[in-house]
VOGU-3710 file (C-alpha; in Angstrom, 3 decimals, decimal comma):
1> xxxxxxxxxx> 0,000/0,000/0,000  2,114/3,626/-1,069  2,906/5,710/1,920  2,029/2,526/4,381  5,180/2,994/6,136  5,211/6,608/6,585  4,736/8,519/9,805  1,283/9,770/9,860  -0,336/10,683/13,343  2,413/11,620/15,680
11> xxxxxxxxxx> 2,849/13,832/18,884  4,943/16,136/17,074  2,622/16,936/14,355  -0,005/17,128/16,916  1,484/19,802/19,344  2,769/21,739/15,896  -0,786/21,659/14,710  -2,215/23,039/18,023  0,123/25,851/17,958  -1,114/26,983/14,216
21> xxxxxxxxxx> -3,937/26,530/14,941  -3,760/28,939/18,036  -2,138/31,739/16,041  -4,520/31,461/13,152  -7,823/31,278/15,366  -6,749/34,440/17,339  -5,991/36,254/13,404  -9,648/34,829/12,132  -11,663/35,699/14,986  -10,129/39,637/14,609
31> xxxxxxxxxx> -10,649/39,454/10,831  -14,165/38,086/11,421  -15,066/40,412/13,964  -13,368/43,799/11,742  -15,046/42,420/8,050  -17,376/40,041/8,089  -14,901/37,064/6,781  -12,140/34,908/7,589  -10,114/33,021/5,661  -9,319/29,402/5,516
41> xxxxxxxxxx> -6,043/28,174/7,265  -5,245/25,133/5,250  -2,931/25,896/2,963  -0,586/28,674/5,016  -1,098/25,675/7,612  0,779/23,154/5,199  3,528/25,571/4,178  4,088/26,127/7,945  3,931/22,420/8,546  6,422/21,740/6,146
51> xxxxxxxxxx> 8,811/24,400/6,886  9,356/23,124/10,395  8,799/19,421/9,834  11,908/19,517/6,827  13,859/19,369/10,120  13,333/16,296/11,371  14,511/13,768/8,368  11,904/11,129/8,993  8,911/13,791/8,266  6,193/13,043/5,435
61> xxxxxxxxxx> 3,915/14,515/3,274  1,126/12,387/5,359  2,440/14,262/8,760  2,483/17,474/7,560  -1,277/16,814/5,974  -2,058/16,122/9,112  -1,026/19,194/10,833  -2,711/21,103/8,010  -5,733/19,127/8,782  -5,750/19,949/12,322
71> xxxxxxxxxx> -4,809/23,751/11,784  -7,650/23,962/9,410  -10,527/23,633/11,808  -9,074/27,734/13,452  -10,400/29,129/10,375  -13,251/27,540/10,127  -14,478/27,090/14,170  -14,020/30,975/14,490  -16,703/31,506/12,175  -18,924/31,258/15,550
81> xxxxxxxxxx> -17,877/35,014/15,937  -20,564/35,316/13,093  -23,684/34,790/16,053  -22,342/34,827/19,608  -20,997/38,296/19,732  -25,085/39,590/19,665  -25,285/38,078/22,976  -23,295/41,444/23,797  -24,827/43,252/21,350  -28,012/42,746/22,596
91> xxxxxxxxxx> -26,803/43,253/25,992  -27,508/40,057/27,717  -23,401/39,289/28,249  -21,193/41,407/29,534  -18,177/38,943/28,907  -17,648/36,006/27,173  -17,759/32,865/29,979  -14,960/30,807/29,260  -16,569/26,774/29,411  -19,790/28,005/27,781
101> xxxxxxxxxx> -18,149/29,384/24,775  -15,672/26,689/24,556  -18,605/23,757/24,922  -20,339/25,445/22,322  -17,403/25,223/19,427  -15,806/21,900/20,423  -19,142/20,238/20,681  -20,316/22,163/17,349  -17,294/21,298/15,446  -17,711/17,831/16,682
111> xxxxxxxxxx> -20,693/17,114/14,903  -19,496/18,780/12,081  -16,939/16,055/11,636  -19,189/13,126/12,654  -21,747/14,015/9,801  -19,587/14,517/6,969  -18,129/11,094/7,457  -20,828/9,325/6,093  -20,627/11,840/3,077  -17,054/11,267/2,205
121> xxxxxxxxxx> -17,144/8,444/0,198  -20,366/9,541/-1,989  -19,014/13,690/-2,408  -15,258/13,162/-2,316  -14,308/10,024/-3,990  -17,039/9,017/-6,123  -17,379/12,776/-6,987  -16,604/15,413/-9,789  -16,685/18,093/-7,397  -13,699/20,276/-8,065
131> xxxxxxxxxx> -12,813/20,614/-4,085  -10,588/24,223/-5,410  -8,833/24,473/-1,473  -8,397/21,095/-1,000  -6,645/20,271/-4,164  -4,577/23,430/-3,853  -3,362/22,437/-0,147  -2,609/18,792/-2,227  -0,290/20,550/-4,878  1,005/22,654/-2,265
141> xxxxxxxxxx> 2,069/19,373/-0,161  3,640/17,696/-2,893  5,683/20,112/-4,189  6,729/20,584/-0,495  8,025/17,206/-0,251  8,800/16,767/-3,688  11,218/20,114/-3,488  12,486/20,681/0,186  14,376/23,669/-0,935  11,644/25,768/-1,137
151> xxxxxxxxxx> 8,467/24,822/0,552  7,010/28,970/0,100  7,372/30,166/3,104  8,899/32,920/2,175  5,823/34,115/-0,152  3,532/34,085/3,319  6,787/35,883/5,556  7,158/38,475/3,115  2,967/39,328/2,282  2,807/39,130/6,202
161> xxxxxxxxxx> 5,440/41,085/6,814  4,293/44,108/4,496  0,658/43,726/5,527  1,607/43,901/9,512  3,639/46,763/8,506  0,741/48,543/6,918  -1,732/47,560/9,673  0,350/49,009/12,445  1,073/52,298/10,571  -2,704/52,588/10,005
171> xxxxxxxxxx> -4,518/51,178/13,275  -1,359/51,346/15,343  0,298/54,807/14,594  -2,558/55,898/13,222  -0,384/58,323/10,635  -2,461/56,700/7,007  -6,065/56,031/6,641  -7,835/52,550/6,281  -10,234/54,097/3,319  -11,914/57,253/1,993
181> xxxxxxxxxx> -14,654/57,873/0,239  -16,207/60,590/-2,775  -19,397/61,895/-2,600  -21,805/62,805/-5,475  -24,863/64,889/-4,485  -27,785/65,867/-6,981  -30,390/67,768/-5,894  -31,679/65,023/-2,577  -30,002/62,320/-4,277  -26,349/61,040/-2,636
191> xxxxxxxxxx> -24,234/58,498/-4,739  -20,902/57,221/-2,846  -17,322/56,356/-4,827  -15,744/54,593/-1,767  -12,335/52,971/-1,980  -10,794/50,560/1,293  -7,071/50,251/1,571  -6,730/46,725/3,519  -3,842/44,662/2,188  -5,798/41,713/4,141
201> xxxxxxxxxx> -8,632/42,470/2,055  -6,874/42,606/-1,464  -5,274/39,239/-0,685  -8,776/37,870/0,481  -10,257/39,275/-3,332  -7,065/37,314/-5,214  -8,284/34,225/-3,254  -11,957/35,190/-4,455  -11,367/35,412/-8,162  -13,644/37,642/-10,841
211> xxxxxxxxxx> -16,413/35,696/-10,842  -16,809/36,597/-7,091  -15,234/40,215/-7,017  -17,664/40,986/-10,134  -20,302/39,815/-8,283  -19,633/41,899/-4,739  -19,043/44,840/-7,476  -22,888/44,589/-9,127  -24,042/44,621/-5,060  -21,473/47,515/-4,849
221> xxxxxxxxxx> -23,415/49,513/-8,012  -26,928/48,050/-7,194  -25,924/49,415/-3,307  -24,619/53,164/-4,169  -25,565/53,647/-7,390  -29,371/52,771/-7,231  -30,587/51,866/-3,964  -29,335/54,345/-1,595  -30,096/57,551/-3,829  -33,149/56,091/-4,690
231> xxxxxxxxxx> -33,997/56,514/-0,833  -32,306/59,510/0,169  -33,925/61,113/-2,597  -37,421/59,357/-2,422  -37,043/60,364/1,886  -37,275/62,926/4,476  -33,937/64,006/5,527  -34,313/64,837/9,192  -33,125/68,681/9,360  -30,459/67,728/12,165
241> xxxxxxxxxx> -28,400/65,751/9,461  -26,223/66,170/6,641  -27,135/64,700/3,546  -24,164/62,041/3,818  -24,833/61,016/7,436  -28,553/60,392/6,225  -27,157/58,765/3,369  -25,133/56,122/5,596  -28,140/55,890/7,821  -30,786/55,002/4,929
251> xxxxxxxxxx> -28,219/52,499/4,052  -27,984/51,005/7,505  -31,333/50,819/8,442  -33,192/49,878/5,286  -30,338/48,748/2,392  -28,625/46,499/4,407  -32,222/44,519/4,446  -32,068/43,991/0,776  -28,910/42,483/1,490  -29,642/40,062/4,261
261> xxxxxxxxxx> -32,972/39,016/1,873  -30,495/38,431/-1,121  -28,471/35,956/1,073  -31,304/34,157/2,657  -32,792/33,394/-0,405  -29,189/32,304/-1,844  -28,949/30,194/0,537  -31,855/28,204/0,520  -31,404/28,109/-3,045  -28,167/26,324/-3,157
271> xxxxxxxxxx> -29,817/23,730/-0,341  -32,566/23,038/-3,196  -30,314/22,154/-5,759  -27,902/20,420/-3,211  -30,983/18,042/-2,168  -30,040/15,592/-4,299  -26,286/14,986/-2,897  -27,569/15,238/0,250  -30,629/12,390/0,355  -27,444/10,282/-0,953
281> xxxxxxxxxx> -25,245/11,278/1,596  -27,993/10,167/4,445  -29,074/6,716/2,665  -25,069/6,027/2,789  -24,662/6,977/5,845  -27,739/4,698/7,281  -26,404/1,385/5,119  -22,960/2,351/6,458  -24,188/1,715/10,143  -25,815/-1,362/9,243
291> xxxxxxxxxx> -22,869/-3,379/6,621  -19,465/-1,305/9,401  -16,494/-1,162/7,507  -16,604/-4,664/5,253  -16,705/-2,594/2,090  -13,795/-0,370/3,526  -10,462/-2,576/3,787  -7,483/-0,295/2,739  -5,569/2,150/4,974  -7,092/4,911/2,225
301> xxxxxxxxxx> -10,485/4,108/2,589  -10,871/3,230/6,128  -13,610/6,215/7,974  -14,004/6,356/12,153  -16,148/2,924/12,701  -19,769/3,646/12,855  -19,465/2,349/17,045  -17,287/5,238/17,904  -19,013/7,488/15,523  -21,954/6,530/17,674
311> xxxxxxxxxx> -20,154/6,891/21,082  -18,382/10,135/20,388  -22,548/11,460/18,658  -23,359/10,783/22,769  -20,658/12,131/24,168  -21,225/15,491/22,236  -24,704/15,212/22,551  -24,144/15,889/26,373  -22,053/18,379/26,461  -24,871/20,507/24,173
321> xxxxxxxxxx> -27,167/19,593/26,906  -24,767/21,020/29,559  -24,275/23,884/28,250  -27,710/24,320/26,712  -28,747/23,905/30,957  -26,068/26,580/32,229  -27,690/28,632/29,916  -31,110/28,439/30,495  -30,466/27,645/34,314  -29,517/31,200/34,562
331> xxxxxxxxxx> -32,755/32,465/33,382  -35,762/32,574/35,994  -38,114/30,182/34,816  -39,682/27,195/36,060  -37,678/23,796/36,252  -40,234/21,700/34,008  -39,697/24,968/31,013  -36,069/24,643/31,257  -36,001/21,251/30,832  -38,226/21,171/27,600
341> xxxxxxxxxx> -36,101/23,997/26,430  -32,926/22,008/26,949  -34,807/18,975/24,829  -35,675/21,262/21,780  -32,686/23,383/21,548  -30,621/20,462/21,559  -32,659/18,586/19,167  -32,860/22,050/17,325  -28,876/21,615/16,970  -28,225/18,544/16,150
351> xxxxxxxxxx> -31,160/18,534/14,064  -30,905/21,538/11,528  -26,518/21,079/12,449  -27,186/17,389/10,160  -29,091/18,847/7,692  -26,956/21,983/6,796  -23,439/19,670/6,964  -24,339/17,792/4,282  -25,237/21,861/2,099  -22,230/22,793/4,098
361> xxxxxxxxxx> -20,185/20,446/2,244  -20,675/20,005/-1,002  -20,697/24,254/-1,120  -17,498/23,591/-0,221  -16,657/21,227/-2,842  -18,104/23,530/-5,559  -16,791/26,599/-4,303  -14,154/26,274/-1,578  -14,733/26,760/2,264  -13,846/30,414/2,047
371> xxxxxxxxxx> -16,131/31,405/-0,876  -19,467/29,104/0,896  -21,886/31,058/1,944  -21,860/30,138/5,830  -23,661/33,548/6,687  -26,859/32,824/4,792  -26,981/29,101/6,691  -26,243/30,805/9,812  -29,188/33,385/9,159  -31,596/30,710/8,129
381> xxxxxxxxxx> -30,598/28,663/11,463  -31,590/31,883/13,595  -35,036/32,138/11,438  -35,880/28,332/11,877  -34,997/28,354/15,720  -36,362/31,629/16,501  -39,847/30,680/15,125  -39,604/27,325/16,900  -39,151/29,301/19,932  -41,705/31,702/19,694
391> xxxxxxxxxx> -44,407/29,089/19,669  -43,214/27,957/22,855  -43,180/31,684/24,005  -46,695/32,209/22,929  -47,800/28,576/24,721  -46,107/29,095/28,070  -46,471/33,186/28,788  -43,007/33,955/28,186  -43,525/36,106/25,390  -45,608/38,620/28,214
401> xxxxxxxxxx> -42,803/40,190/29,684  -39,606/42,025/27,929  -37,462/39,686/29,806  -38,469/36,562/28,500  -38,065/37,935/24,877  -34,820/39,063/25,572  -34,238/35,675/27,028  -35,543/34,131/24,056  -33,556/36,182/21,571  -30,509/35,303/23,287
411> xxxxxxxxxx> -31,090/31,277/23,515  -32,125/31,710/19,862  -28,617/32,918/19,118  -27,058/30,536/21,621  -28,292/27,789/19,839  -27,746/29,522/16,645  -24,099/29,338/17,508  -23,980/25,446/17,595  -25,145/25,147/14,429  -23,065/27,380/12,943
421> xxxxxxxxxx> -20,068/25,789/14,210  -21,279/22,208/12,315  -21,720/24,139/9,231  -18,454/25,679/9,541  -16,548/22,597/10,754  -18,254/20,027/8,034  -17,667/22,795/5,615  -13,833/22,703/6,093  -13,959/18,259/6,911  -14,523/17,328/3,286
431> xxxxxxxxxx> -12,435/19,844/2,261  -9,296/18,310/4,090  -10,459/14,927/3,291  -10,210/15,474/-0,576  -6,209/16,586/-0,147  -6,048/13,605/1,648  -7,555/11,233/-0,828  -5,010/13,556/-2,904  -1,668/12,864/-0,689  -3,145/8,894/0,160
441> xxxxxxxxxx> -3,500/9,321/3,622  -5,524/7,621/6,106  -9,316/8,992/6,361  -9,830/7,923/10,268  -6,271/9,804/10,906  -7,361/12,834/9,743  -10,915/12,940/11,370  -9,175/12,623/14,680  -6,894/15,513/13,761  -10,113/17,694/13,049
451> xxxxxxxxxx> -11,301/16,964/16,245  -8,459/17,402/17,989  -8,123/20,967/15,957  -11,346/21,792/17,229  -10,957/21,533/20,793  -7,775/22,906/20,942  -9,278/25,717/18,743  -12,252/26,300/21,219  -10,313/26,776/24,328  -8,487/29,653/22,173
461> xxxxxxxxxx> -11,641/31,312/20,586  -13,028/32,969/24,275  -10,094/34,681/25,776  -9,558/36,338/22,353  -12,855/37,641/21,725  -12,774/38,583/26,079  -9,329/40,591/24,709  -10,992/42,028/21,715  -13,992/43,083/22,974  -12,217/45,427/26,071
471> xxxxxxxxxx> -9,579/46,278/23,672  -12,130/47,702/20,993  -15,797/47,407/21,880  -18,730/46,112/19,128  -20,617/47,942/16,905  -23,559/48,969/20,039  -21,477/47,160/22,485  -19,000/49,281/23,875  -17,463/47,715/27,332  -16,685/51,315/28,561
481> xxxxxxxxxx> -18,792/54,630/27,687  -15,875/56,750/26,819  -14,643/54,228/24,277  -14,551/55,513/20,835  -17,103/53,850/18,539  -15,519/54,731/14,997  -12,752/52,293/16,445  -15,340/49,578/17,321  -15,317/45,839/15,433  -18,435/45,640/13,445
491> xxxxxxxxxx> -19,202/42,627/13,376  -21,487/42,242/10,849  -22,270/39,143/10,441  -23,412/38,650/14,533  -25,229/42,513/13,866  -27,501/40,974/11,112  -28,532/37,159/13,260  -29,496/39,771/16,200  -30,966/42,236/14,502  -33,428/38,861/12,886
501> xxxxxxxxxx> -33,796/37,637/15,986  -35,030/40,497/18,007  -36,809/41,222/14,937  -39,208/38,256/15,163  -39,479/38,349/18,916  -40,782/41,969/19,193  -42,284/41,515/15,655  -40,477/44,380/14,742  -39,265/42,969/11,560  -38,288/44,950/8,358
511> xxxxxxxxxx> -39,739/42,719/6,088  -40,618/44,882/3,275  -36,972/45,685/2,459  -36,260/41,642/3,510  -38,698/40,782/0,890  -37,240/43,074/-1,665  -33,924/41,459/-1,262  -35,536/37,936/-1,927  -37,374/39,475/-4,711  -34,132/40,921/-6,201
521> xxxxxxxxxx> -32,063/37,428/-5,071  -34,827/35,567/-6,764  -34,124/37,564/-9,632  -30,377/37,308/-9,805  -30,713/33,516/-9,447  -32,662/33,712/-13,054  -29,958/35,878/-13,920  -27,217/32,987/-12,540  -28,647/29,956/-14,032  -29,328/31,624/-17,447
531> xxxxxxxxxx> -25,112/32,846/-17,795  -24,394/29,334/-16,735  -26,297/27,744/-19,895  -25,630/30,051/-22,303  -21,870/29,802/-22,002  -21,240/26,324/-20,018  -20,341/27,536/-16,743  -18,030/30,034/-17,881  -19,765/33,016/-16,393  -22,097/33,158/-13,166
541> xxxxxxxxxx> -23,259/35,554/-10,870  -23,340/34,185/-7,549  -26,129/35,149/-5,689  -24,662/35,303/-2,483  -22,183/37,762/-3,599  -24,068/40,227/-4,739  -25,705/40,186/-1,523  -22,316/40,603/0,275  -21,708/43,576/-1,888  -25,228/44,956/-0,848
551> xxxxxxxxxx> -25,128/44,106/2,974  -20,817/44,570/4,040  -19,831/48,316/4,379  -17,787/49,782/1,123  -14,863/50,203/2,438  -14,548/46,687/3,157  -15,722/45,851/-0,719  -14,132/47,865/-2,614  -10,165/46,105/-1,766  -11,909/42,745/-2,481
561> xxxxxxxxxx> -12,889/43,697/-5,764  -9,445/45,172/-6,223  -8,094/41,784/-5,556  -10,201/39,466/-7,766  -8,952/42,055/-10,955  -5,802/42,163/-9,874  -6,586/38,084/-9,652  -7,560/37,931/-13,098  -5,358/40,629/-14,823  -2,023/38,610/-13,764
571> xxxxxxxxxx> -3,431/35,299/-14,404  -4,560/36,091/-18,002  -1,151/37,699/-18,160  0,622/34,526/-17,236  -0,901/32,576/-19,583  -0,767/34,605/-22,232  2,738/34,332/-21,590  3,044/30,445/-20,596  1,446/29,649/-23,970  3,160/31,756/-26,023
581> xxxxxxxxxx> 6,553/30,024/-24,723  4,825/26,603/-24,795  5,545/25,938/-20,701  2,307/25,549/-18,637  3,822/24,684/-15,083  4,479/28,557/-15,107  0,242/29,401/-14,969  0,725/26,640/-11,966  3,846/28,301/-10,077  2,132/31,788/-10,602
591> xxxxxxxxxx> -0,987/30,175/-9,234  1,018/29,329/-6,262  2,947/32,139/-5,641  -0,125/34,387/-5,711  -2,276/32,006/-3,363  0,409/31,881/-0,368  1,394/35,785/-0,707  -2,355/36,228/-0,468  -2,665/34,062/2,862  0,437/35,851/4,063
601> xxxxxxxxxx> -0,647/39,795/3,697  -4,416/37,871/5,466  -2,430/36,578/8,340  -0,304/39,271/8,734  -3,005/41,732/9,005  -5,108/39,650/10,822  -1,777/38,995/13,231  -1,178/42,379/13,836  -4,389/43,380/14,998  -4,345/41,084/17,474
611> xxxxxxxxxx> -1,406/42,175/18,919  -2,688/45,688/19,067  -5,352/44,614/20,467  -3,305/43,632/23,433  -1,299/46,421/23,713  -4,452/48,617/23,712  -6,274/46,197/26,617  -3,095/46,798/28,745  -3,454/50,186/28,304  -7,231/50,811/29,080
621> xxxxxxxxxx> -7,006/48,301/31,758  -4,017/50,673/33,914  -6,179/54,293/32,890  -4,496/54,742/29,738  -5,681/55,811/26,233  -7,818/53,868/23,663  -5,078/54,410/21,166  -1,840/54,572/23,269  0,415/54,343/19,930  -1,622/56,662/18,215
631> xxxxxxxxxx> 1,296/59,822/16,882  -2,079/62,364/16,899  -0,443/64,376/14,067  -2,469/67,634/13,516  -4,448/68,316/10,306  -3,512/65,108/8,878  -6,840/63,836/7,657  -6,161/64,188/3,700  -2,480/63,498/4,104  -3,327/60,225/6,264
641> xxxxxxxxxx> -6,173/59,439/3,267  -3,391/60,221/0,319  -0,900/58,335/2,245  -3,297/55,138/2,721  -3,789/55,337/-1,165  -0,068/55,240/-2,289  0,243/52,630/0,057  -2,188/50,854/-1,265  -1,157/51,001/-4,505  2,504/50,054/-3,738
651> xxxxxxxxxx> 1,191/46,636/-1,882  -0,748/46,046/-5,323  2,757/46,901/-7,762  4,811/44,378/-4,998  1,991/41,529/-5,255  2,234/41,448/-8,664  5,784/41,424/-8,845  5,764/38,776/-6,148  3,392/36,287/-8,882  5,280/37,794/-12,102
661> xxxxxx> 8,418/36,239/-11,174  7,151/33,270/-11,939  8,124/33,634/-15,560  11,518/34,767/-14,346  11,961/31,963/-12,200  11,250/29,077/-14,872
//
């Protein structure tokens, strides 16, 4: 059997894996919290992995595949940052209790692995699905161990370097601006030109492509160009406000609905079409508990048996329940209420989590883990549970008092956030199991290593968001009233799930512009499947996208579109150029280069703000200032803004040159 002998599993890889994945959960959940997205670990994971492992001479590909596998679950498990931080919002937290928020991702992520396993054989091996991340972090290992010279490290040391750089001149120093924006006004009407300068960001829109970063752009247009002068011109601007702060404000409050409607119906959508896969996927899984593992006899094909699939279900069954109790134990309701809402919020979980891994995973077969469209599952989760619960609101009297919606609203999201953590988790599983079918490893191996990743990852994701949170405060949920609120993580994603959820509980909903969005999404999904005919899957317009572009602010946007041209303009470039000179491993080694200097300027970014964030924290907590590196340069505002650009611009001329030398280097 090839690779039989090779070391696989070992203590090493392990403790290397838990330390990735510790530095890359801390950089997600701060990119998460700042723009709505994080960005999956894989593949900087493996170049890591085989950087350090090269030093030990009896290393292997399978090894480092496995620390990969392990490190992958931090960008994937701090994707709960996308619901629990509206338990602050909302202001029924004032912290973030350490074994609570760590029961809720390991035991999330848990059942993320356990359900995909009955879906591997039927969506990764007997599957066209193109699997884009997983087959990347494949190449990526094999030239590793094919070339131990140069593994790329030096692609993700030198795009982190530059983008910490830039991130602590901007958010550190505070001496260049993170965006700016032009402003058109005619007559009531307000159209916005807005432009972001994240390196992080541009990186994140390589990774995208132009499919995607044409897509966010239409939201961008449909956003700025139509929508929001439609309203501010079609509206009553209060006489207290400028015509740009009631632009932003029309956008917030009634655009930003359109958006969240153009997701939701994207993402029930792509479960229709997936329903197919997915029926398959459960009948598999059922005769795969009944005939063990008789059909499964090599090393390559050999799952967790369905006994301690079964076991480890239980186990992670109760610790739902436990932390579903300390929950609702907290709450002042009868004994025989918090026990039936213990039952249905943990059937709720495991329930809707089994359903949405199967979606979960083949989106990320079609599309990649980064590009699936978690969100829209996550907001569907918080529909489904919060209408669940409001019939038991109505039936026991809970609903009469403010205090048991609020209650309500915040188990909704509780919940919520166990759910989201399977989709993540089973999102990123059959992701890392197609690079292993790839790199012939061992299928039970690497399910353990997920796990593992998972639990190491959860006892991470709390203190950082505790950090973050004191260090910079939430969009509405600022830990100290003199805190600055321009400064303040957004949060988007967890904005949007409370936002729905108080919505339905006080009935307080803004459907119309909701409905509007699935009216438009509907519409775009026409749009979609009619560019996919005509020209064979060559063009698209995902859905979700555009409702990205609708819903995130501009400034965070604009860079990603940025990125996905940039994406485009080099590759056509480079293969232009490949076939001209007849050599097509350069389209591959440009591919490369441009993927890890992407994940590097991410990281480093992402890295940075983190440590900031500490720095700050210590600051605030001995009486000093929000901003103690800040320089506080006088009439600086254009300078900083002209100084952010050609910054901006420079980072674009050195990514390019970092893929271009590709042809150079052939």
């Amino acid at each position: 059997m090839p690779h039989s002998n090779l070391k696989e599993l070992t203590f090493r890889g392990i403790i290397l894996g838990a330390l990735i994945t510790v530095i890359f959960t801390a950089s997600n959940v701060y990119l998460g919290l700042k723009v709505g997205m994080t960005f999956a670990s894989s593949i900087p994971a493996a170049v890591i992995s085989m950087a350090v492992l090269k030093f030990f001479k009896d290393s292997s590909i399978l090894e480092n595949n496995m620390v990969q596998t392990q490190a992958s679950a931090a960008g994937t498990l701090s994707s709960v940052i996308f619901v629990l931080p509206g338990l602050l919002m909302m202001g029924y937290w004032n912290d973030f209790p350490f074994w609570q928020t760590m029961l809720i991702c390991a035991s999330g992520g848990t059942l993320g692995v356990l359900f995909t396993i009955p879906l591997r054989r039927a969506m990764v091996v007997n599957s066209d699905l193109p699997y884009p991340e997983g087959v990347a972090a494949a190449e990526i290992l094999k030239a590793g161990n094919h070339d131990k010279g140069d593994t790329g490290v030096k692609d993700i040391a030198y795009g982190g370097l530059l983008a910490g750089v830039v991130a602590f001149l901007t958010n550190g120093l505070r001496v260049m601006a993170d965006g700016a924006s032009a402003w058109i006004q005619t007559s009531k009407a307000a159209f916005q030109l807005p432009m972001g300068f994240s390196l992080a960001l541009l990186g994140a829109g390589y990774l995208i492509g132009i499919v995607g970063g044409i897509a966010i752009l239409v939201g961008l247009v449909l956003t700025w160009g139509v929508a929001v002068p439609f309203f501010t011109m079609s509206g009553d601007m209060p006489t207290d406000m400028g015509l740009i702060d009631f632009a932003m404000s029309t956008w917030k409050t009634k655009v930003r609905f359109i958006g969240v409607g153009t997701i939701g119906i994207a993402a029930i959508w792509t479960l229709l079409v997936l329903m197919k896969p997915m029926v398959e996927g459960m009948v598999h899984s059922f005769r795969m508990l009944k005939s063990g593992q008789s059909e499964s006899e090599h090393r390559i094909d050999i799952d967790l048996s369905p006994k301690t699939m079964i076991y480890i279900l239980i186990a992670t069954v109760v610790l739902i329940v436990i932390s579903l109790h300390h929950f609702i134990a907290a709450a002042p309701i009868s004994p025989e209420l918090s026990i039936l809402l213990v039952v249905v919020c943990t059937f709720l979980a495991v329930f809707i989590g089994f359903f949405v891994a199967a979606a979960s995973g083949y989106m990320a077969g079609l599309v990649g883990s980064s590009s699936s469209p978690i969100s829209g599952i996550g907001i569907i989760s918080v529909i489904v549970i919060s209408l669940a619960l409001v019939s038991i609101g109505n039936a026991t009297g809970l609903f009469e008092t403010a205090d048991g919606q609020k209650f309500l609203t915040a188990l909704t999201l509780f919940t919520a956030s166990i759910v989201l953590t399977t989709a993540t988790i089973s999102n990123d599983n059959l992701q890392d199991l197609k690079t292993g079918l790839l790199v012939e490893a061992t299928p039970w191996r690497q399910q353990v290593a997920l796990i593992i990743g998972c639990f190491v990852g959860a006892l991470v994701i709390a203190p950082v968001l505790e950090i973050l949170y004191h260090a910079y405060g939430f969009s509405g949920a600022l830990p100290r009233p003199d805190m600055d609120p321009t400064q303040a993580l957004s949060a988007p994603q967890a904005t949007i799930m409370t936002t729905i959820s108080q919505g339905i509980f006080t009935n307080k909903l803004e459907w119309t512009y909701i409905l509007t969005g699935v009216g438009l999404g509907a519409v775009l999904i026409i749009i979609d499947v009619f560019l996919k005919k005509v020209s064979n899957k060559t063009f698209a317009l995902p859905v979700l996208a555009v409702g990205i572009g609708i819903y995130l602010p501009p400034s965070i946007n604009t860079p990603v579109v940025v990125g996905a041209f940039l994406a485009w303009f080099i590759n056509r470039h480079i293969a232009n150029y490949a076939a001209r000179i007849g050599d097509k491993q350069i389209s591959a080694k440009a591919e490369r280069f441009g993927t890890l200097f992407s994940a590097g300027l991410i990281v480093g970014e992402s890295l940075m703000g983190v440590i900031l964030a500490f720095i700050i924290a210590a600051s605030v907590t001995s009486g000093g200032s929000e901003a103690p590196l800040a320089l506080n340069l006088e009439n600086w505002g254009s300078i900083g803004e002209l100084l952010g650009l050609t910054v901006f611009i420079a980072g674009i001329i050195i990514f390019a040159s970092r893929v271009l030398r590709a042809k150079k280097s052939d």
